[in-house]
C-alpha positions as CSV (number, residue, x, y, z in Angstrom):
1,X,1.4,19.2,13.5
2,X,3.5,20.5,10.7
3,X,3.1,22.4,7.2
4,X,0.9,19.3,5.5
5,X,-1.8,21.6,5.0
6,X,-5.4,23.0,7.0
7,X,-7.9,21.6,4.9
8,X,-9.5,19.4,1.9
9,X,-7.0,18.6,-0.4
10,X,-7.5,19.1,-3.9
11,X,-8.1,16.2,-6.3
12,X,-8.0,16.0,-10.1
13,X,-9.2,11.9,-9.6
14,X,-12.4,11.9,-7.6
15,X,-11.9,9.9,-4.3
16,X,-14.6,7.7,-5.1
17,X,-12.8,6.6,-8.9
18,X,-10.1,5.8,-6.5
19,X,-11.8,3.9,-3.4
20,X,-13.2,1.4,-6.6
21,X,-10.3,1.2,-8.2
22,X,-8.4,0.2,-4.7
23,X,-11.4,-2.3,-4.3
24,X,-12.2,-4.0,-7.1
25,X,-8.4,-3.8,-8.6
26,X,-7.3,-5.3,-5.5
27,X,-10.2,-8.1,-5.1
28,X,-9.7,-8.9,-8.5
29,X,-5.6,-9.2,-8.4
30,X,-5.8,-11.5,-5.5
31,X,-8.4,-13.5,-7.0
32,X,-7.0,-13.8,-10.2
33,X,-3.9,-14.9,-8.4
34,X,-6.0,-17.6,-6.6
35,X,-7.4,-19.2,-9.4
36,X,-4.6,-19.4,-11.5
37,X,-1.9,-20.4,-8.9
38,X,-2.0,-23.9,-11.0
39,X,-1.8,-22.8,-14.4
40,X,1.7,-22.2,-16.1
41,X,3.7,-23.3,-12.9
42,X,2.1,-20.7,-10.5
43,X,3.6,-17.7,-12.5
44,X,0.2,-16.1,-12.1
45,X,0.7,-15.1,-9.0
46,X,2.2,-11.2,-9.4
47,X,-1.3,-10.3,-9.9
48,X,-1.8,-10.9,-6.2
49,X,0.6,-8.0,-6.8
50,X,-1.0,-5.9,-8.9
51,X,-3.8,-6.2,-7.0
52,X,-1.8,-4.6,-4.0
53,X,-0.6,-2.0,-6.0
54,X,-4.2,-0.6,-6.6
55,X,-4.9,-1.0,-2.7
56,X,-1.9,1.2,-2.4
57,X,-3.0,3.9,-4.5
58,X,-6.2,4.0,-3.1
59,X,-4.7,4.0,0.6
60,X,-2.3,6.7,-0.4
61,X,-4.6,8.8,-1.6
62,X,-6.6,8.4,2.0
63,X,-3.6,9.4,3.7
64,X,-3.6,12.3,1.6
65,X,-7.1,13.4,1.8
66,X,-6.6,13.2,5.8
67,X,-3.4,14.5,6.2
68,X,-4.1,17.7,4.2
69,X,-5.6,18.8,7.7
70,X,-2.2,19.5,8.8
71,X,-1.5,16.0,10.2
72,X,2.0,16.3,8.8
73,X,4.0,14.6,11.2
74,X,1.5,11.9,11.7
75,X,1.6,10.5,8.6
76,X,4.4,8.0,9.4
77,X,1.7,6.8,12.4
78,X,-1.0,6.7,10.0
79,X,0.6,4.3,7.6
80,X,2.5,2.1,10.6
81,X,-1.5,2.4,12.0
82,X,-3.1,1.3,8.4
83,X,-0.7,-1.8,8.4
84,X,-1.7,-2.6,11.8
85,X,-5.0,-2.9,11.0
86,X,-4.7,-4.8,7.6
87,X,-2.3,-7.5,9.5
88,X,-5.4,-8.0,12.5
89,X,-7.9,-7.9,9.8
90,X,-5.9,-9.9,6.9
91,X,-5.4,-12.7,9.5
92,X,-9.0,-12.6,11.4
93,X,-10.1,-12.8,8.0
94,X,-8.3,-15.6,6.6
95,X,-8.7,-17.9,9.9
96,X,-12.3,-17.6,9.8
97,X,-12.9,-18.1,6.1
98,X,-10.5,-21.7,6.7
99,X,-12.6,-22.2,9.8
100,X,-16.2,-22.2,7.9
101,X,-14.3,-24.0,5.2
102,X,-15.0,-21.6,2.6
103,X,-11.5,-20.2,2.3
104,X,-13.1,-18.3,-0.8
105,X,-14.2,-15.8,1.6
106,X,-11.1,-14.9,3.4
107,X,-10.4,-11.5,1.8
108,X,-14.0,-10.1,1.5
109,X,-14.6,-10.9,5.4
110,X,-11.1,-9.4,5.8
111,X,-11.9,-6.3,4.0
112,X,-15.1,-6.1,5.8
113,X,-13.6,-6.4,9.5
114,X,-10.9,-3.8,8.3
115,X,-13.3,-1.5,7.3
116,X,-15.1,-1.9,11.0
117,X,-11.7,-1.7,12.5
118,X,-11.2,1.7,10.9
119,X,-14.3,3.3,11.4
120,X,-14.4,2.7,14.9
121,X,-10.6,4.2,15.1
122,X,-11.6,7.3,13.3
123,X,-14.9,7.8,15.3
124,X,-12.2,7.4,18.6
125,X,-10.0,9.8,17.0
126,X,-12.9,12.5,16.1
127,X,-14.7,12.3,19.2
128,X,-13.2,10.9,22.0
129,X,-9.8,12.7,21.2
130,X,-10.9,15.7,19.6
131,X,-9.3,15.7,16.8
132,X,-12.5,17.1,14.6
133,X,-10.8,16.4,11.1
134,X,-14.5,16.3,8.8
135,X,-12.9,13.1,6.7
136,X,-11.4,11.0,9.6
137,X,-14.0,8.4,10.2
138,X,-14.2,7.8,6.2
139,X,-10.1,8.3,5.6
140,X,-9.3,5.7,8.4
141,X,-12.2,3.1,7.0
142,X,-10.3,3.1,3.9
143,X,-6.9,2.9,4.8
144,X,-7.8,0.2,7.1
145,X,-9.3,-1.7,3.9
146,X,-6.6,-0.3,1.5
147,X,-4.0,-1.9,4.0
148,X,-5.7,-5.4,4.3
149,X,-5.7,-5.4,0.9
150,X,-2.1,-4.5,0.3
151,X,-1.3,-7.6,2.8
152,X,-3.1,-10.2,1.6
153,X,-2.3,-9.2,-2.4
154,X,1.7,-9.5,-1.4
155,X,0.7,-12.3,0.6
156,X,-0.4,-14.0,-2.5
157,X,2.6,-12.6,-4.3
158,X,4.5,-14.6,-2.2
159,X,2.9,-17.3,-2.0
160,X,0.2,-18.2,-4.6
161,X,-2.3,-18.7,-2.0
162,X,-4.3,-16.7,0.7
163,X,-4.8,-19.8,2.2
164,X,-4.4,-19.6,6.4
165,X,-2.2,-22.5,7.0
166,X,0.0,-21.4,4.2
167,X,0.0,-17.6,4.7
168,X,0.5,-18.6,8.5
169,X,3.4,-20.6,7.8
170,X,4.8,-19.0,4.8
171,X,4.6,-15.6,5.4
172,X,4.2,-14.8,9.5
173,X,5.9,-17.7,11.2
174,X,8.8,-17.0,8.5
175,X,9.1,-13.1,9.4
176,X,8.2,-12.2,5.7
177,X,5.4,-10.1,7.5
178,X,7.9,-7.9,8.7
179,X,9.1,-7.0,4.9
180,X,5.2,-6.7,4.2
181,X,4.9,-4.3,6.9
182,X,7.4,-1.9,6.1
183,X,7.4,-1.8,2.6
184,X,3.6,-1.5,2.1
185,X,3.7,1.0,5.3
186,X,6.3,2.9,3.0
187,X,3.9,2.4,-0.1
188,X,1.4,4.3,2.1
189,X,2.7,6.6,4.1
190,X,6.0,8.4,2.4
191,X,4.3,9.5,-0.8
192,X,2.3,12.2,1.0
193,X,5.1,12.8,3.3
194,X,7.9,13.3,0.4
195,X,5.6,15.5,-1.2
196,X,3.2,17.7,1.3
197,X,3.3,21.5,0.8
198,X,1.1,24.0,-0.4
199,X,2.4,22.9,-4.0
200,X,1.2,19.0,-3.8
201,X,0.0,17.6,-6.2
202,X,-2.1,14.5,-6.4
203,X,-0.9,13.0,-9.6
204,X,2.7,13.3,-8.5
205,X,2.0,12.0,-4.9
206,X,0.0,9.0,-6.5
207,X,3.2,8.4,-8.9
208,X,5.1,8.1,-5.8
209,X,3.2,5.7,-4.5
210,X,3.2,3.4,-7.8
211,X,7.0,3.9,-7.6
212,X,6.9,2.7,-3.9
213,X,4.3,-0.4,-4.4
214,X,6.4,-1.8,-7.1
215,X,9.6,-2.1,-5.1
216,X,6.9,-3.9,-2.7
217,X,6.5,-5.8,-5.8
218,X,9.7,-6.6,-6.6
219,X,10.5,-7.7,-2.7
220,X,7.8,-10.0,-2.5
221,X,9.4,-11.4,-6.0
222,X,12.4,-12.1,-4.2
223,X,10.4,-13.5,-1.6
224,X,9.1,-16.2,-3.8
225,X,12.2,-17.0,-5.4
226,X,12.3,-19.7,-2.3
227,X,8.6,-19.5,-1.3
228,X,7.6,-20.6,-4.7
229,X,9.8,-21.1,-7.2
230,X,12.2,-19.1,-9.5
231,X,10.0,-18.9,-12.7
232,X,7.5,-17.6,-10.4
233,X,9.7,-15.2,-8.7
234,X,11.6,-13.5,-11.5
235,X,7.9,-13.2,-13.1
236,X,7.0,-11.3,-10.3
237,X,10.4,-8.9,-10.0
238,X,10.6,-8.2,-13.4
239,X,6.9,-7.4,-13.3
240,X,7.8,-5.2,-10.8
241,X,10.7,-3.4,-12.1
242,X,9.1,-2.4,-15.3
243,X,6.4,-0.9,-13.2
244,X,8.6,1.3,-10.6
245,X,10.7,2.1,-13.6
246,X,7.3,3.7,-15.3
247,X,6.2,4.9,-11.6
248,X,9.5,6.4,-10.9
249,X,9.3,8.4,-14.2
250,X,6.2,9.4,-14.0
251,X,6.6,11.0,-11.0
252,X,10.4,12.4,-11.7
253,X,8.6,14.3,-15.0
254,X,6.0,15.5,-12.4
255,X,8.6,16.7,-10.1
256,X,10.5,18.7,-12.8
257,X,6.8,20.2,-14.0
258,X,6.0,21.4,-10.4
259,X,9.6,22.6,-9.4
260,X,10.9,26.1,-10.2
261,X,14.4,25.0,-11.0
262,X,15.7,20.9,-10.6
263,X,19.9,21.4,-10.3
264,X,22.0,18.3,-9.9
265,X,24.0,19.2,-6.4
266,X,26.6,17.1,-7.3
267,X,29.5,15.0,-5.7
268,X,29.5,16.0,-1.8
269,X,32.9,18.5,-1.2
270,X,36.1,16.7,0.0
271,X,37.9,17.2,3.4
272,X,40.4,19.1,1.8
273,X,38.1,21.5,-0.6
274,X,36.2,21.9,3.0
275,X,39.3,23.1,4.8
């Protein structure tokens, strides 16, 4: 435990404006994505992107809600846990829309089993090992489903698809999973963690995480620089960068509006000024 906090956490945005936004925003991204992954040359596919980045929101707002309890040194776990999930579900999901050849369905049945996935996890954690936090079962169903969400939409970032056999060999046999992980595990996780205190604040720990899903963004542009193509991939980056550019702002103006004083520190002291 640390000094996260030792109860609800306050919200200006209602949690359930946010679990809708992370759903449909997310569903509709990827789809979008999808369906337009022929039109233009494929440059459509950053809104598998955008779609992410409201999955992201959404989850980092879970992680906040739950780790107000005082879980401060667990949040790292709890987005490295949320990722987890997503990849198991992401992947179940996707295999078994291909295998009832209705790959349509992938993400929905994904989001569904990630939602299972988390429940279960947060009645374990609540009752089998005591943890009695009043929002873990709902906090861990949603960043379970935030996190699938977040993988498939950079999954179709990458790729244009959320196909199996191309996700499979595009995006895990390839290692790009990895990047997925710890980016969107950052995207998650470190906006709660950079800002936890008894002076959080909602709006600028959601800022921080539209700062942190963008440079996911802009990493799965890269990504599909050689995945895709380069139109496609500079779409996506400079996408991206206008958005973390706007995020990082955001949350820089909220950081100077909740600080009492912001001082630049500058240039670290030299040997010789030391001695």
């Amino acid at each position: 435990m640390s000094a996260g906090g030792s109860g609800e956490a306050h919200a200006a945005i209602p949690e359930n404006q946010l679990i809708a936004f992370g759903i449909i925003g997310g569903l509709i991204g990827i789809y979008a994505a999808f369906f337009l992954s022929n039109v233009a040359g494929g440059v459509f596919s950053f809104m598998g992107a955008l779609g992410a980045i409201c999955a992201t929101i959404w989850g980092a707002d879970a992680v906040r809600r739950v780790a107000s309890y005082g879980l401060g040194t667990g949040v790292p776990s709890i987005g490295m846990l949320a990722l987890g999930m997503g990849v198991v579900a992401a992947m179940f999901g996707l295999a078994v829309g291909k295998g009832i050849g209705l790959d349509i369905a992938g993400p929905v049945i994904a989001l569904v089993v990630a939602s299972i996935i988390g429940l279960l996890i947060g009645i374990f954690s609540n009752k089998v090992l005591k943890m009695n936090i009043p929002v873990m079962e709902q906090t861990m169903t949603e960043i379970a489903a935030s996190g699938t969400i977040l993988i498939i939409g950079l999954s179709v970032a990458m790729t244009g698809t959320f196909v199996f056999d191309v996700v499979l060999d595009n995006v895990i046999t390839t290692g790009y999973i990895a990047v997925i992980f710890i980016a969107g595990g950052m995207a998650l996780l470190h906006p709660f963690n950079a800002n936890l205190g008894p002076d959080e604040k909602q709006d600028r720990t959601l800022y921080n995480s539209l700062e942190k899903s963008a440079i996911a963004m802009i990493i799965a542009g890269i990504v599909a620089l050689s995945a895709q193509n380069a139109s496609v991939g500079m779409v996506t980056i400079l996408i991206g960068l206008f958005i973390w550019y706007f995020g990082f702002m955001g949350f820089y103006s909220r950081v100077k509006r909740d600080a009492y004083k912001v001082v630049g520190t500058g240039l670290l002291p030299s040997e010789e000024e030391l001695e």
